[in-house]
mmCIF file of the C-alpha atoms, coordinates in Angstrom:
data_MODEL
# 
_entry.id   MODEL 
# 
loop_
_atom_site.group_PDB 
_atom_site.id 
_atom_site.type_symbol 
_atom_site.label_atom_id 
_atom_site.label_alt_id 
_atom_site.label_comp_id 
_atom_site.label_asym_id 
_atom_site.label_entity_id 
_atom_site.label_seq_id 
_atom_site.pdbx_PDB_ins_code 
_atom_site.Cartn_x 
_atom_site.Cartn_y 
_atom_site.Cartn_z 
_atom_site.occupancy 
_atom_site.B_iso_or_equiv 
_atom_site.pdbx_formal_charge 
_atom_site.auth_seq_id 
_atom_site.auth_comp_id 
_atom_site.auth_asym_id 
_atom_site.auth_atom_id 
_atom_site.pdbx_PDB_model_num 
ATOM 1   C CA . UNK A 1 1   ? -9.119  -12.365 -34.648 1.00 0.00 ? 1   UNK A CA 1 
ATOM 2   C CA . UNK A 1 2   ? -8.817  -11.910 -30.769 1.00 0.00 ? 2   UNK A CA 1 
ATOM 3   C CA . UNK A 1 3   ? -9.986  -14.704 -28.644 1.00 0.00 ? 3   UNK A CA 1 
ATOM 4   C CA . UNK A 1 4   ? -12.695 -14.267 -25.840 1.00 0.00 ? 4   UNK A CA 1 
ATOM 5   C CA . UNK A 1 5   ? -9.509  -14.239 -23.446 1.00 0.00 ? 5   UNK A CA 1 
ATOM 6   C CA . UNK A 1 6   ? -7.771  -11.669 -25.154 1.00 0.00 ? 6   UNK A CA 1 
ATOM 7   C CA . UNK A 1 7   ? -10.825 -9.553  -25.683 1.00 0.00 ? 7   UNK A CA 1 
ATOM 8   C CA . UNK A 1 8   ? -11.638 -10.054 -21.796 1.00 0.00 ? 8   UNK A CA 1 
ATOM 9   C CA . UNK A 1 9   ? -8.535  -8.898  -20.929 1.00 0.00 ? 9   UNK A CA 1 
ATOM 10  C CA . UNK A 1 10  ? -8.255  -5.775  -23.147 1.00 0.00 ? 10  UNK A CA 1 
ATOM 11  C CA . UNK A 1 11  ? -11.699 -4.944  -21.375 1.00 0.00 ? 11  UNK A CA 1 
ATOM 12  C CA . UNK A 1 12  ? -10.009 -4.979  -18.004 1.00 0.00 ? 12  UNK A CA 1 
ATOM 13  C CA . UNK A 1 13  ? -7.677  -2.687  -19.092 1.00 0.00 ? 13  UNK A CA 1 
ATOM 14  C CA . UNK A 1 14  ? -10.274 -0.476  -20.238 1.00 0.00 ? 14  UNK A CA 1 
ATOM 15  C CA . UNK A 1 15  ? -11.870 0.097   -17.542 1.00 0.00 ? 15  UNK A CA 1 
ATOM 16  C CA . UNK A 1 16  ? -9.057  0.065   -15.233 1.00 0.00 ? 16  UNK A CA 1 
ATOM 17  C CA . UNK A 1 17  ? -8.064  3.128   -17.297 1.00 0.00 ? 17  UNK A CA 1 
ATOM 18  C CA . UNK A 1 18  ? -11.443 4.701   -16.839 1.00 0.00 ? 18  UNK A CA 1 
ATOM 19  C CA . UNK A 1 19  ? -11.692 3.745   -13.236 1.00 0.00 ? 19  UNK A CA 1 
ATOM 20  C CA . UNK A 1 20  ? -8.354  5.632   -12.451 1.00 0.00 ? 20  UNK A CA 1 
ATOM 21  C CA . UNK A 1 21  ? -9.401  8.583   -14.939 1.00 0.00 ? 21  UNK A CA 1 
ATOM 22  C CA . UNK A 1 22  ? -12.383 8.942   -12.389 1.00 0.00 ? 22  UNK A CA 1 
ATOM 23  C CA . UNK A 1 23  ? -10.432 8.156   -9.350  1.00 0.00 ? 23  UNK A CA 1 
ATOM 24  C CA . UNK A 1 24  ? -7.276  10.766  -9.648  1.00 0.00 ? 24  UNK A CA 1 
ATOM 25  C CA . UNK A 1 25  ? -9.802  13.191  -10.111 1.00 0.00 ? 25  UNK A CA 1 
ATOM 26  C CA . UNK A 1 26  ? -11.599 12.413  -6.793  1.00 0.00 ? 26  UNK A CA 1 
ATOM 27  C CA . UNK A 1 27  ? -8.545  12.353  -5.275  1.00 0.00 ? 27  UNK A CA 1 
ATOM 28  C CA . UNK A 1 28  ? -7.654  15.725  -6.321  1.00 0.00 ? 28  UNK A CA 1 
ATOM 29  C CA . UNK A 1 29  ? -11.065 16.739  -4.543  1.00 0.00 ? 29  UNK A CA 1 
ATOM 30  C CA . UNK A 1 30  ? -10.322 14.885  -1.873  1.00 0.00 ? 30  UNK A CA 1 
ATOM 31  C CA . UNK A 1 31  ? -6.973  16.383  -0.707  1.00 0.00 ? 31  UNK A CA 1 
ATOM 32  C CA . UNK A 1 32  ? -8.487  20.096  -1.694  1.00 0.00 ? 32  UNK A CA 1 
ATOM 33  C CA . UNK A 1 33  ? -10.371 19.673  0.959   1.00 0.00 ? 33  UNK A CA 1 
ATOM 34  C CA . UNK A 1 34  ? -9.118  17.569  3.931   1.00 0.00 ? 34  UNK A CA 1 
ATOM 35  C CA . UNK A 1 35  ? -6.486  18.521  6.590   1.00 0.00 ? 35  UNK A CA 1 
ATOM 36  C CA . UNK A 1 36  ? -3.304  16.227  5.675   1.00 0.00 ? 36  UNK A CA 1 
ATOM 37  C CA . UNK A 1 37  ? -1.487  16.772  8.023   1.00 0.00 ? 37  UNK A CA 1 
ATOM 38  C CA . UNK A 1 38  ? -3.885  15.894  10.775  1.00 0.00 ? 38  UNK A CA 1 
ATOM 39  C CA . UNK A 1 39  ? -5.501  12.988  9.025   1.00 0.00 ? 39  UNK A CA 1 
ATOM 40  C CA . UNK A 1 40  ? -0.943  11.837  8.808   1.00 0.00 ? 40  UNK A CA 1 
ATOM 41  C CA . UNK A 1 41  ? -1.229  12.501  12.407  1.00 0.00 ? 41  UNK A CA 1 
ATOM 42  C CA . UNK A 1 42  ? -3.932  9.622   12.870  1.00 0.00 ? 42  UNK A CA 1 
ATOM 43  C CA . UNK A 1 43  ? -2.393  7.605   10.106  1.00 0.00 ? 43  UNK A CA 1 
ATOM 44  C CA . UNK A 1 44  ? 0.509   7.368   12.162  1.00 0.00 ? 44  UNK A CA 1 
ATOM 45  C CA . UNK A 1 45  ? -1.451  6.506   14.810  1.00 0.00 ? 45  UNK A CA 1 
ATOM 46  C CA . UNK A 1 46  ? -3.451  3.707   13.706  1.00 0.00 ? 46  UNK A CA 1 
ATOM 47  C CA . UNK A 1 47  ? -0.530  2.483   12.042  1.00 0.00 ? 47  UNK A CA 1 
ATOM 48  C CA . UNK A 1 48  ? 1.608   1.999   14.415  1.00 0.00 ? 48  UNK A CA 1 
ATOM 49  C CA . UNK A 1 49  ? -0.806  0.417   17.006  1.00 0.00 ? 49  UNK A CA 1 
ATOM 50  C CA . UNK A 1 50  ? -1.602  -1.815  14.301  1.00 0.00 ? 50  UNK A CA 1 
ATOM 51  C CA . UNK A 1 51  ? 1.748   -2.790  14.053  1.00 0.00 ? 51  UNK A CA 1 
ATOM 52  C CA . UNK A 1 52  ? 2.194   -3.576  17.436  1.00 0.00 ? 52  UNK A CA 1 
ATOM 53  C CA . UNK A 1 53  ? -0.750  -5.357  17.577  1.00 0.00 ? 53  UNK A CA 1 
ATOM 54  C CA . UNK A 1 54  ? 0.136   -8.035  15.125  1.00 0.00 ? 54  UNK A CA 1 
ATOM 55  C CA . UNK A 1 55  ? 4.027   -8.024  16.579  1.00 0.00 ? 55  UNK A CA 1 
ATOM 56  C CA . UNK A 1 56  ? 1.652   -9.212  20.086  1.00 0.00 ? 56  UNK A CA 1 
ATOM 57  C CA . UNK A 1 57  ? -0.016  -11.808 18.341  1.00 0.00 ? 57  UNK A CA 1 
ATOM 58  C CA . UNK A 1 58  ? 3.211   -13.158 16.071  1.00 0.00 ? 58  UNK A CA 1 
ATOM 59  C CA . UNK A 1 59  ? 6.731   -11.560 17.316  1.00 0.00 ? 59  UNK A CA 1 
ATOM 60  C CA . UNK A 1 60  ? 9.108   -10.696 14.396  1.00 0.00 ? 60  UNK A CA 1 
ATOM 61  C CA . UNK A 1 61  ? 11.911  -12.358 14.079  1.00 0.00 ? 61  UNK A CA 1 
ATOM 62  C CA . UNK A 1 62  ? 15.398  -10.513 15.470  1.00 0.00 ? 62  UNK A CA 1 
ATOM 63  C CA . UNK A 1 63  ? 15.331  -7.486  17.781  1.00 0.00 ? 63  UNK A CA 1 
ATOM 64  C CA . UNK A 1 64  ? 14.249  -4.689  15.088  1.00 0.00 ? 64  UNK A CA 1 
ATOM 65  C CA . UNK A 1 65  ? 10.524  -4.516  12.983  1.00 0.00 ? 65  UNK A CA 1 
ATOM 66  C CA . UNK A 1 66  ? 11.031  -3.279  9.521   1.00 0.00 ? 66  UNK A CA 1 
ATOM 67  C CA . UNK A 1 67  ? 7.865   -2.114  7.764   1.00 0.00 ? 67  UNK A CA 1 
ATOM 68  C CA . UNK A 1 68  ? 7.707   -0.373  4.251   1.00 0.00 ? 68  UNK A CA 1 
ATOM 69  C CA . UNK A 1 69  ? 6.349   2.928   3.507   1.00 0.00 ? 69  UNK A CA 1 
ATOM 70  C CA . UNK A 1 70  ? 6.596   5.516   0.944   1.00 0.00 ? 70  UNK A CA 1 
ATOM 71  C CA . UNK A 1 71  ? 7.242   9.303   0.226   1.00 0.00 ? 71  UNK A CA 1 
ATOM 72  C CA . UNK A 1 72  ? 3.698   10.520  -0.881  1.00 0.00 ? 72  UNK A CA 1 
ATOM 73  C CA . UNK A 1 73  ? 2.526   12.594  -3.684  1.00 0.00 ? 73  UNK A CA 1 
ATOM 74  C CA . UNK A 1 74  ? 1.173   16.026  -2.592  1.00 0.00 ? 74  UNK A CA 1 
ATOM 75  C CA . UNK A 1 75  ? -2.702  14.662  -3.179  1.00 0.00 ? 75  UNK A CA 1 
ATOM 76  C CA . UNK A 1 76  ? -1.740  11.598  -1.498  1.00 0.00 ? 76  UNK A CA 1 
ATOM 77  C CA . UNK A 1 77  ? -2.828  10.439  2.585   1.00 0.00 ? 77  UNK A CA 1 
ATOM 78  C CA . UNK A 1 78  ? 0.602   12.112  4.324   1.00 0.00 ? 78  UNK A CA 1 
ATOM 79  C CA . UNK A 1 79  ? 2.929   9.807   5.198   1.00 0.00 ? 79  UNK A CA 1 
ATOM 80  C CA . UNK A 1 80  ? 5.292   11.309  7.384   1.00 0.00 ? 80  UNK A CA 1 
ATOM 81  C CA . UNK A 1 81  ? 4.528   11.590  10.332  1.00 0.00 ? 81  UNK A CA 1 
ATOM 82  C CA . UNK A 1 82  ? 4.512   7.677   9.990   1.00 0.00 ? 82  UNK A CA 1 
ATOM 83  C CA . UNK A 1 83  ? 8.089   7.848   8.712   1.00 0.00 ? 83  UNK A CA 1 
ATOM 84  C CA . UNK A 1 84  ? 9.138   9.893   11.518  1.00 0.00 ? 84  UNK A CA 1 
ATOM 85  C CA . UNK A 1 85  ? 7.158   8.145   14.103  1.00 0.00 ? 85  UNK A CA 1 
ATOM 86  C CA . UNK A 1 86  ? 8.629   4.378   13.186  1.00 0.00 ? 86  UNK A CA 1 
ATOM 87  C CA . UNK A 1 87  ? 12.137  5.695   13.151  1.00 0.00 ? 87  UNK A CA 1 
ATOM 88  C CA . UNK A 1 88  ? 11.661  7.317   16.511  1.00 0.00 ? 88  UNK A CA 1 
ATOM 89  C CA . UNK A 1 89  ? 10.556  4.125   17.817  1.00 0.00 ? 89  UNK A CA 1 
ATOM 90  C CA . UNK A 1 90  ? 13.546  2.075   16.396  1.00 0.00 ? 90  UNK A CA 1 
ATOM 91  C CA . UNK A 1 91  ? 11.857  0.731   13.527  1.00 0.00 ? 91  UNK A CA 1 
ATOM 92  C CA . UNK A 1 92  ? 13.606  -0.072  10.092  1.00 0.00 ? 92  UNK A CA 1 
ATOM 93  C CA . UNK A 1 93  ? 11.455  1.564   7.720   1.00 0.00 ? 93  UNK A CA 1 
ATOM 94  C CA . UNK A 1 94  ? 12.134  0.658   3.897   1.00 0.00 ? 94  UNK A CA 1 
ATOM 95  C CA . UNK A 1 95  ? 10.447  2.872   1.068   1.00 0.00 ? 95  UNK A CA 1 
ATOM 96  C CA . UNK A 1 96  ? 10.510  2.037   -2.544  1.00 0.00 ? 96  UNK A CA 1 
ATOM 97  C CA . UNK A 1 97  ? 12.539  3.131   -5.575  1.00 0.00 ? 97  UNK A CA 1 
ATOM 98  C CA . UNK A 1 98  ? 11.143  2.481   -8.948  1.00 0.00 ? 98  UNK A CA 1 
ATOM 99  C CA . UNK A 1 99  ? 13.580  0.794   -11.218 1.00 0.00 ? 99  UNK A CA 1 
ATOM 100 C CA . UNK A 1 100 ? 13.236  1.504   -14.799 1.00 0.00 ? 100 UNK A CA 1 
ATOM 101 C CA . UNK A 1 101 ? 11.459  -1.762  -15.643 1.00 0.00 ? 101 UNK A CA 1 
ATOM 102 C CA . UNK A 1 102 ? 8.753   -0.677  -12.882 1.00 0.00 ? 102 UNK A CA 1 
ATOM 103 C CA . UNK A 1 103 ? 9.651   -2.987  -10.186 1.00 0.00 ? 103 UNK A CA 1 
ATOM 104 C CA . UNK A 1 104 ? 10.942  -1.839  -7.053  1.00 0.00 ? 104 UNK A CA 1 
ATOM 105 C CA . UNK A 1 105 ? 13.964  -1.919  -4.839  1.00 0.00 ? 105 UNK A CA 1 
ATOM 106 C CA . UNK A 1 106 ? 14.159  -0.843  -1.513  1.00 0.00 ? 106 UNK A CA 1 
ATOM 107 C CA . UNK A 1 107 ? 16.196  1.798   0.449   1.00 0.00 ? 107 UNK A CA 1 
ATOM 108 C CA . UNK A 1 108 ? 16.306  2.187   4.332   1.00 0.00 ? 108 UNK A CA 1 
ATOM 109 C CA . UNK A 1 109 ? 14.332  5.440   5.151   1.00 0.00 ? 109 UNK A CA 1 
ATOM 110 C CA . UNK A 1 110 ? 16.056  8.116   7.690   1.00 0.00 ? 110 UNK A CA 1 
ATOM 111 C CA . UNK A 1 111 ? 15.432  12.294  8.710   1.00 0.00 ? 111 UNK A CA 1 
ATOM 112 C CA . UNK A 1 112 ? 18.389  12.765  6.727   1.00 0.00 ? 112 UNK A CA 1 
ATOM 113 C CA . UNK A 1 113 ? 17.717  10.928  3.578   1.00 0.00 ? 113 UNK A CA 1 
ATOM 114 C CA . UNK A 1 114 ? 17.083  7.217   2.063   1.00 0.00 ? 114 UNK A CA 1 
ATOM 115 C CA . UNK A 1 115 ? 20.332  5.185   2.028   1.00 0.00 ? 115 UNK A CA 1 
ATOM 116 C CA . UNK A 1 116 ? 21.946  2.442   -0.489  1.00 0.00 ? 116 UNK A CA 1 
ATOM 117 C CA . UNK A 1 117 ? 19.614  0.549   -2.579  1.00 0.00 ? 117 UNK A CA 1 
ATOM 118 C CA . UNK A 1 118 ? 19.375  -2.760  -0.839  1.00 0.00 ? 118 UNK A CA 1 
ATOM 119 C CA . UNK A 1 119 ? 17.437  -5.252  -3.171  1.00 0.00 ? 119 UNK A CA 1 
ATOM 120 C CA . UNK A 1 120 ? 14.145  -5.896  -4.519  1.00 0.00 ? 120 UNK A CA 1 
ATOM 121 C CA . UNK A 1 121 ? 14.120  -9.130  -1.840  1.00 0.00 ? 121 UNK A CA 1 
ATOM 122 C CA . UNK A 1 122 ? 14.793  -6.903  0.759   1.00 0.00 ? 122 UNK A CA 1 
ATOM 123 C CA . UNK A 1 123 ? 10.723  -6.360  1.384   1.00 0.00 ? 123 UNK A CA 1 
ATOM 124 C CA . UNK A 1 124 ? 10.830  -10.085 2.065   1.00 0.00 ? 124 UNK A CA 1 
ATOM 125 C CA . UNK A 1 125 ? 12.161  -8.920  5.756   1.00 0.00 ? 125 UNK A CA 1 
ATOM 126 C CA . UNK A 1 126 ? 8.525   -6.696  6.465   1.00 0.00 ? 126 UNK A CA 1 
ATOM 127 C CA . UNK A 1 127 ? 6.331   -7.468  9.737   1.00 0.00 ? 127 UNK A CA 1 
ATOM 128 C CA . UNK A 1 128 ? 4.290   -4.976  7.754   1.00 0.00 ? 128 UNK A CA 1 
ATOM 129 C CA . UNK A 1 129 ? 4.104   -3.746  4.356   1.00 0.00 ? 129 UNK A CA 1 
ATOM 130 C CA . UNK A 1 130 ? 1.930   0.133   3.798   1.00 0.00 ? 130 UNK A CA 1 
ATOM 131 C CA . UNK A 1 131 ? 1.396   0.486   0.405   1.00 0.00 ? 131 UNK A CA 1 
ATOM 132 C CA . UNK A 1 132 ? -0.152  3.229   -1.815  1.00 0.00 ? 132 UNK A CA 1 
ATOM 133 C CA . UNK A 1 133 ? -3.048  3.023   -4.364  1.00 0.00 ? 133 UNK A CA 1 
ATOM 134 C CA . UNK A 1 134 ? -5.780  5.041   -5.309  1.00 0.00 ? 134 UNK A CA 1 
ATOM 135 C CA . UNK A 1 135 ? -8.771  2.672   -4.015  1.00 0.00 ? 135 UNK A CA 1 
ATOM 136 C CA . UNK A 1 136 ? -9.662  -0.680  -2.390  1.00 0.00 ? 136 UNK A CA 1 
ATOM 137 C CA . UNK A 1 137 ? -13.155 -2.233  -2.365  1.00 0.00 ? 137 UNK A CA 1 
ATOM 138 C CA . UNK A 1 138 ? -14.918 -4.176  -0.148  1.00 0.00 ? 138 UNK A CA 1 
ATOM 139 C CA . UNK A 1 139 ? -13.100 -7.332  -1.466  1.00 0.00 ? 139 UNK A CA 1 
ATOM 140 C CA . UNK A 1 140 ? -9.905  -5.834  -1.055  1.00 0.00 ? 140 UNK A CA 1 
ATOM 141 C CA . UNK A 1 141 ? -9.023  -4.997  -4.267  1.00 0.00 ? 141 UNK A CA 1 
ATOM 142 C CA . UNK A 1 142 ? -7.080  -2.538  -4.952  1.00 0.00 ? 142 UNK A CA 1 
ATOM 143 C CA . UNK A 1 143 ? -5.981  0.064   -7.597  1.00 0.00 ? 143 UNK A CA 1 
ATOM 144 C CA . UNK A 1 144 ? -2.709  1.797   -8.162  1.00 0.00 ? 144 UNK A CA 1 
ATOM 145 C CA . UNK A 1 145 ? -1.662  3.985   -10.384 1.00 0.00 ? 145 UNK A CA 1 
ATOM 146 C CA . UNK A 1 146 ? -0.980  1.434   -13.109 1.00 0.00 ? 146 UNK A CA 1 
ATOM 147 C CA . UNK A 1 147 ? 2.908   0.944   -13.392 1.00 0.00 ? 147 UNK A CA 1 
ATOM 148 C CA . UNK A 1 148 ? 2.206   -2.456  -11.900 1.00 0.00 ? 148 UNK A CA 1 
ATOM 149 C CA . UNK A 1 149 ? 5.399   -1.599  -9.643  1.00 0.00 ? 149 UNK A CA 1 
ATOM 150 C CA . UNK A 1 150 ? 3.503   -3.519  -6.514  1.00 0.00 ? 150 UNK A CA 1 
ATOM 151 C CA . UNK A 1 151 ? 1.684   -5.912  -8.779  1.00 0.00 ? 151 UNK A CA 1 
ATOM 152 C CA . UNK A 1 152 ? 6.112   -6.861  -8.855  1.00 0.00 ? 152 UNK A CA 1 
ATOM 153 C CA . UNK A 1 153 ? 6.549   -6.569  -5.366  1.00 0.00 ? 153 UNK A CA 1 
ATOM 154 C CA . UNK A 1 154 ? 4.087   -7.421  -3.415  1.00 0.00 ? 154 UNK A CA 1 
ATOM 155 C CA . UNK A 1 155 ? 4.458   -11.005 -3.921  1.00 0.00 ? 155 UNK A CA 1 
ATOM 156 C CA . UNK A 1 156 ? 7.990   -11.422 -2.223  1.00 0.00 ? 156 UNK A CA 1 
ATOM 157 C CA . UNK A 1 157 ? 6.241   -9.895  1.116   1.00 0.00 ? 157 UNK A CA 1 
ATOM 158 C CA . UNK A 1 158 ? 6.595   -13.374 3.340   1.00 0.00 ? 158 UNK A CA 1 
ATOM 159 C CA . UNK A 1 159 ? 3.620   -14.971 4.154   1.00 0.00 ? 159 UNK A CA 1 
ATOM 160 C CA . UNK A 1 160 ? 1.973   -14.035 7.061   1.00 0.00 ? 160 UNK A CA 1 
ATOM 161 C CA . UNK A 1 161 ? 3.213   -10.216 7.022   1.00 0.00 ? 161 UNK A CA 1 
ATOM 162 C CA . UNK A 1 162 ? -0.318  -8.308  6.344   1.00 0.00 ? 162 UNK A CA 1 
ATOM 163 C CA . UNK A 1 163 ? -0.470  -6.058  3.425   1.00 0.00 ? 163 UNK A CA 1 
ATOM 164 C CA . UNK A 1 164 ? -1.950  -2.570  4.169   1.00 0.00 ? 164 UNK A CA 1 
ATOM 165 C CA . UNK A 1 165 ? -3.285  -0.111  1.713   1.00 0.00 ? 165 UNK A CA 1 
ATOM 166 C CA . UNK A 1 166 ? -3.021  3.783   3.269   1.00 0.00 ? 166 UNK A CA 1 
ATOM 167 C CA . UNK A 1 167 ? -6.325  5.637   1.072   1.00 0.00 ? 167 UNK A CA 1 
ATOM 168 C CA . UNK A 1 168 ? -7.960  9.056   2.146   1.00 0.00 ? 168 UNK A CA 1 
ATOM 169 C CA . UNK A 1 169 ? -11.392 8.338   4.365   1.00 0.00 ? 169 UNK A CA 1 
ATOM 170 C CA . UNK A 1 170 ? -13.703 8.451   1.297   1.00 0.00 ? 170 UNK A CA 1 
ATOM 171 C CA . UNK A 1 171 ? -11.523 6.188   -1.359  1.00 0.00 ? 171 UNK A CA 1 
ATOM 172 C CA . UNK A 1 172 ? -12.511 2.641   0.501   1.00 0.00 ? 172 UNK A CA 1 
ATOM 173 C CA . UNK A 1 173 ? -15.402 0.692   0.371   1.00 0.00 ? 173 UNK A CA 1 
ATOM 174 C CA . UNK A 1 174 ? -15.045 2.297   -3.402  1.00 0.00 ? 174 UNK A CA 1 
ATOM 175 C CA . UNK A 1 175 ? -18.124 1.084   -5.493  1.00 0.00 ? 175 UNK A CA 1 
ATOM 176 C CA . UNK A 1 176 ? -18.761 -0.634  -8.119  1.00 0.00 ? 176 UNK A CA 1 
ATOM 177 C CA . UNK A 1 177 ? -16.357 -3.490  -7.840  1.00 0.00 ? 177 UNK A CA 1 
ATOM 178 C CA . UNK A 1 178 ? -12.559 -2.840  -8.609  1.00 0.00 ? 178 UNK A CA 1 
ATOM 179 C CA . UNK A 1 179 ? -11.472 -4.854  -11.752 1.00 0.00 ? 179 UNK A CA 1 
ATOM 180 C CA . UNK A 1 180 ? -9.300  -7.581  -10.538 1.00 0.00 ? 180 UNK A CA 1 
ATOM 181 C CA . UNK A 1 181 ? -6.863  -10.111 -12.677 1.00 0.00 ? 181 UNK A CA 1 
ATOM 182 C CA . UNK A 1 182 ? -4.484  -12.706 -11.747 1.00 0.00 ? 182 UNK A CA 1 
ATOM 183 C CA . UNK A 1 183 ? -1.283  -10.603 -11.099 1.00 0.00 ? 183 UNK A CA 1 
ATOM 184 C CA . UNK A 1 184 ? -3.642  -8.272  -8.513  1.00 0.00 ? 184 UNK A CA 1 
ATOM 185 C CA . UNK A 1 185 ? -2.393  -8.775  -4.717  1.00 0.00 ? 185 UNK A CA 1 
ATOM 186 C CA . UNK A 1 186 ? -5.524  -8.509  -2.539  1.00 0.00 ? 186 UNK A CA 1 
ATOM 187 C CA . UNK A 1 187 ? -4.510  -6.141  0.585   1.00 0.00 ? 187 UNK A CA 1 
ATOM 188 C CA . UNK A 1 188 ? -5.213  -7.630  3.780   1.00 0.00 ? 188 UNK A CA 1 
ATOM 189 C CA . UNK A 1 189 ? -6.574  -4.430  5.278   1.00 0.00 ? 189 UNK A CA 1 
ATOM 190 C CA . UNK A 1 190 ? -7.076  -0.846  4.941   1.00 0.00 ? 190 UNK A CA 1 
ATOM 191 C CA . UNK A 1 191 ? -5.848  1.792   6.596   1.00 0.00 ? 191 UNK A CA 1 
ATOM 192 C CA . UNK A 1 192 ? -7.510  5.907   7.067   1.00 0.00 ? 192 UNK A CA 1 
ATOM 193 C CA . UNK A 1 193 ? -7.760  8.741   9.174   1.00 0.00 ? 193 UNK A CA 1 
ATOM 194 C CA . UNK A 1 194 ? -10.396 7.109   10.320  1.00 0.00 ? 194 UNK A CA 1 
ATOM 195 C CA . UNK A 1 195 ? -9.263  3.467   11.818  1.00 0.00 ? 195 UNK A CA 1 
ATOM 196 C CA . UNK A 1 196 ? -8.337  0.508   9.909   1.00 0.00 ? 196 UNK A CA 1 
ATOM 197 C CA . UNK A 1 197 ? -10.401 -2.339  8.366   1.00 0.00 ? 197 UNK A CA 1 
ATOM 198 C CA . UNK A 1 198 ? -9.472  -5.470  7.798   1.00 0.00 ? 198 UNK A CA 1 
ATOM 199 C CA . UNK A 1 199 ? -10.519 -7.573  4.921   1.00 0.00 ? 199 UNK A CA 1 
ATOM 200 C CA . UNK A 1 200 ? -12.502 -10.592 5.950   1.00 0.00 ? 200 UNK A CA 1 
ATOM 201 C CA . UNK A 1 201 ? -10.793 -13.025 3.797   1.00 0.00 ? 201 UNK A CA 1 
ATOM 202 C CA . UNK A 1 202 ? -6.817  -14.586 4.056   1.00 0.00 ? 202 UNK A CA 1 
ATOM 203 C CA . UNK A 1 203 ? -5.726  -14.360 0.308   1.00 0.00 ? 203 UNK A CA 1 
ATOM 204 C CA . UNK A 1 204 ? -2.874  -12.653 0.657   1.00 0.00 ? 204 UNK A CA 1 
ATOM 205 C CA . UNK A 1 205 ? -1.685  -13.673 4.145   1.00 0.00 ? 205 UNK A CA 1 
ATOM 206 C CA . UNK A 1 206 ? -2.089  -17.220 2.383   1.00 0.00 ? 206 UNK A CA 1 
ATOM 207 C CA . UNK A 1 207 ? -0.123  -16.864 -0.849  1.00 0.00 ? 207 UNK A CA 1 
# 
């Protein structure tokens, strides 16, 4: 017979399943109806102030900042005038590759393509990781798409380089409560089209 624990967790999953059922299709919405390019155009924006921000408060280490960011889906906030932006400003900007046990490794991002693979430690060098997902509450929670590929990666970010999840407007501050278990990295802020918010707690900066 299952145990409480067992029963508890196959409950999370459950509704983890339901939550992104719901999600996606809110997403879908979403992008139907927003202007992605302009909302990139203030992602990039916010992003890179950000950025420089923290680099004021805490310089990185060595004469280049290396952030991570990814290629988005077509539904997903549009990333690239970020991409272009950093590398324009002499960032290093990694994005992911998805290995085929769902963790990631990390190539260097450039106009003309993604180069070598370079490690999965290799996010260990971030000022600033962006990272996708589908929702973040007011706890900083937050959902991906449930590969668990950042649930693996997110933990070899160094301490005291802020996580940021990238959502459309309308998918933070999502209600009720994300599920949350063990493995789940809390992001450390959030950023929109519309600004950035930063999660008043330090569990991830911390771990």
């Amino acid at each position: 017979m299952p145990s409480t624990e067992d029963r508890a967790r196959d409950d999370r999953t459950q509704d983890k399943r339901r939550r992104r059922t719901e999600l996606r299709a809110r997403r879908r919405e979403l992008a139907a109806r927003r202007d992605l390019a302009a909302d990139g155009v203030r992602i990039a924006e916010y992003a890179l102030g950000e950025v420089e921000r923290r680099l004021v408060a805490a310089p990185a280490a060595g004469s280049r900042v290396t952030i991570t960011a990814y290629e988005p889906l077509p539904v997903e906030p549009d990333m690239s005038a970020l991409l272009r932006a950093a590398y324009d400003r002499g960032m290093r900007v990694l994005v992911p590759l998805t290995l085929t046990d769902l963790d990631l490794d990390w190539r260097e991002w450039s106009p003309s393509g993604s180069g070598a693979p370079l490690g999965k430690d290799a996010v260990a060098e971030v000022s600033v990781a962006f990272v996708p997902g589908l929702a973040v509450d007011a706890s900083g929670t937050r959902l991906g798409q449930g590969g668990g590929c950042y649930d693996k990666a997110l933990p070899r970010v160094r301490s005291g380089a802020p996580v940021i999840c990238v959502l459309h407007p309308e998918e933070d501050l999502t209600e009720p409560a994300l599920p949350r278990e063990v493995h789940d990295v809390v992001v450390d802020a959030v950023l929109t089209a519309d600004g950035i918010r930063s999660i008043p707690h330090r569990p991830s900066l911390d771990r």
